[in-house]
N, C-alpha and C positions, 0 to 999 in steps of 0.2 A: 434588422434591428427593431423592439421593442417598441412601443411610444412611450414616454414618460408625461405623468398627468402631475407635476410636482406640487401646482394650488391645489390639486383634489385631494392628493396625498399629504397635503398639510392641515388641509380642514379636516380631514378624516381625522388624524391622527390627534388635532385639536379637541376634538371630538370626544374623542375614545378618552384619553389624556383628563378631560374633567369630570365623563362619566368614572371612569378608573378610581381614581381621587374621591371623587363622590361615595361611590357602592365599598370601597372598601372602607373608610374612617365609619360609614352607617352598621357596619355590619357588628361589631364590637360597640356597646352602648358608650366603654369609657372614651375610645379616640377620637370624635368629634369633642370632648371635654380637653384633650390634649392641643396647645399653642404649638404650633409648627413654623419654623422660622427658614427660609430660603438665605440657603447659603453655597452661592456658583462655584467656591473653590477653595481647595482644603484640603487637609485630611486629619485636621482635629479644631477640636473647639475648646474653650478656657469660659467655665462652666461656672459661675459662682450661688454658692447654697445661702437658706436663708438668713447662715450666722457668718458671711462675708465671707468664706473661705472659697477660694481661687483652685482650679485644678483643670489641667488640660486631659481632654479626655476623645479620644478617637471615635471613627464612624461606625459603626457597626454593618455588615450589610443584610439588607432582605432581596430577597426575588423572587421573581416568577417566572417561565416560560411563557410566551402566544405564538404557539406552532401554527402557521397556514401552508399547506402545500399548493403547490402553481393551480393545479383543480381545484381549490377551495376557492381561491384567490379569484378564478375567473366564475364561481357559480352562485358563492354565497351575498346575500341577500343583507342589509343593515341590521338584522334582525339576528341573523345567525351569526351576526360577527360579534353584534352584544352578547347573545349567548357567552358562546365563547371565551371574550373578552371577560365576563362576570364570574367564569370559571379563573382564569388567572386572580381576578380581584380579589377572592374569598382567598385565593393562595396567602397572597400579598397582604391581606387583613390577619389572617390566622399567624403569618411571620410576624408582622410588625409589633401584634401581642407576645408571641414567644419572649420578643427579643422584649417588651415592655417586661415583663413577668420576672425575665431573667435580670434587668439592670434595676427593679425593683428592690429584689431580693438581694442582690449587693449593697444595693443605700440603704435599704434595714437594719441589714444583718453589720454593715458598719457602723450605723449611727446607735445599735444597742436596741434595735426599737423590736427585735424577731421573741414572740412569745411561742416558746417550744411546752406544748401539753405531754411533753413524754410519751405520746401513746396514747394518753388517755381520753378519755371523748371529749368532744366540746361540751364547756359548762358556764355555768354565769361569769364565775370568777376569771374564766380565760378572755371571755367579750371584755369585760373591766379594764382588763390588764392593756389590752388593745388598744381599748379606745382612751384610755390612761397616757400608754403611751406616745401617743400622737398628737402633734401638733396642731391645735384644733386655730379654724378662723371663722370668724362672726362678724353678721352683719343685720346693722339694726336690733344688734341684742341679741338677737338668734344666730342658732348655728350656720353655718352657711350653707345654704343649698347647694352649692359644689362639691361635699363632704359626702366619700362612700368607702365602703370597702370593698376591694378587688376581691372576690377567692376564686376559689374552681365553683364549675359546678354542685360539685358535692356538698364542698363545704356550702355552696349558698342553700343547698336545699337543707342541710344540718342547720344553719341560721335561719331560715323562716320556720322549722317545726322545735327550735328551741321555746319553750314555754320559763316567761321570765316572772319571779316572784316580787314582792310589794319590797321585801327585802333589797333584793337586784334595784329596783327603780327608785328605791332613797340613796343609794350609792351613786347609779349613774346620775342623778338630780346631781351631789354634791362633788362629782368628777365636773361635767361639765359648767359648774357655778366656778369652781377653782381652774377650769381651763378657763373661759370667762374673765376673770379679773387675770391671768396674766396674759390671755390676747390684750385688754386696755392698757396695758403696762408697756408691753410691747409697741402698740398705737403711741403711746403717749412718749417713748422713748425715740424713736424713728425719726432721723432724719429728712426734711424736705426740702426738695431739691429746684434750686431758682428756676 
């Protein structure tokens, strides 16, 4: 019979468990930005959006593989095991985005907010539309530094060699002045709670 080392094997796995955690929410700029809420049981949650509406909504799953054979098991080193381990992680980061990407694109494309260019290239007028229609939040007057836009990489390398006109920035000035006064509208409506 075997020996079992069950506290080695739980510090380990404690271990691993918040490296894991760690390396993948880092590897994705937005999902260290995303609130993560531990929930031990279930298989759905009742989800409410910003204008009060209630909706039960199921788990999605991601995963990974961490294949060890008995020979690794007895050879490898803490070092090889993070390896390793870092390769699942990047799994497990590059899912949790799919699956972000993908329940994005359903709460867009339901709430109306999906600006479709037909095809045609990004232009001033499509960024407008975008940042138009979205619900903007501010703090201390300013936009909020928690405001970005997700794309792909392409599209993001298309949005930094976009070159914007003096035209473009008196528009977006009076987009964001009119998001502006109805975030304070919104503030000033909002109930607080004892």
């Amino acid at each position: 019979m075997l020996p079992d080392f069950p506290r080695i094997k739980s510090e380990r796995a404690d271990r691993l468990m918040k490296r894991a955690h760690t390396e993948s929410r880092a590897k994705h700029a937005i999902l260290p930005k995303l609130s993560t809420v531990m929930q031990p049981e279930g298989d759905a949650v009742n989800l409410t959006d910003v204008e009060g509406r209630t909706a039960m909504s199921g788990y999605e799953q991601f995963r990974s593989k961490l294949e060890v054979t008995l020979d690794e098991l007895l050879k490898l080193d803490d070092e090889a095991w993070f390896e390793k381990f870092t390769r699942m992680t990047d799994e497990l980061a590059d899912e949790e985005m799919k699956l972000l990407i993908h329940r994005m694109n359903e709460v867009t494309t339901e709430a109306g907010n999906v600006v479709d260019a037909k095809g045609q290239a990004l232009s001033e007028d499509h960024l407008l539309q975008i940042i138009d229609r979205v619900q903007l939040d501010f703090e201390d007057g300013r936009l909020s530094p928690d405001f970005a836009l997700l794309t792909s990489p392409e599209m993001g390398k298309r949005l930094s060699e976009l070159s914007v006109s003096d035209s473009f920035k008196e528009r977006h000035a009076r987009i964001i002045e009119r998001q502006f006064s109805d975030w304070r509208l919104r503030q000033a409506d909002r109930k607080l709670v004892d």
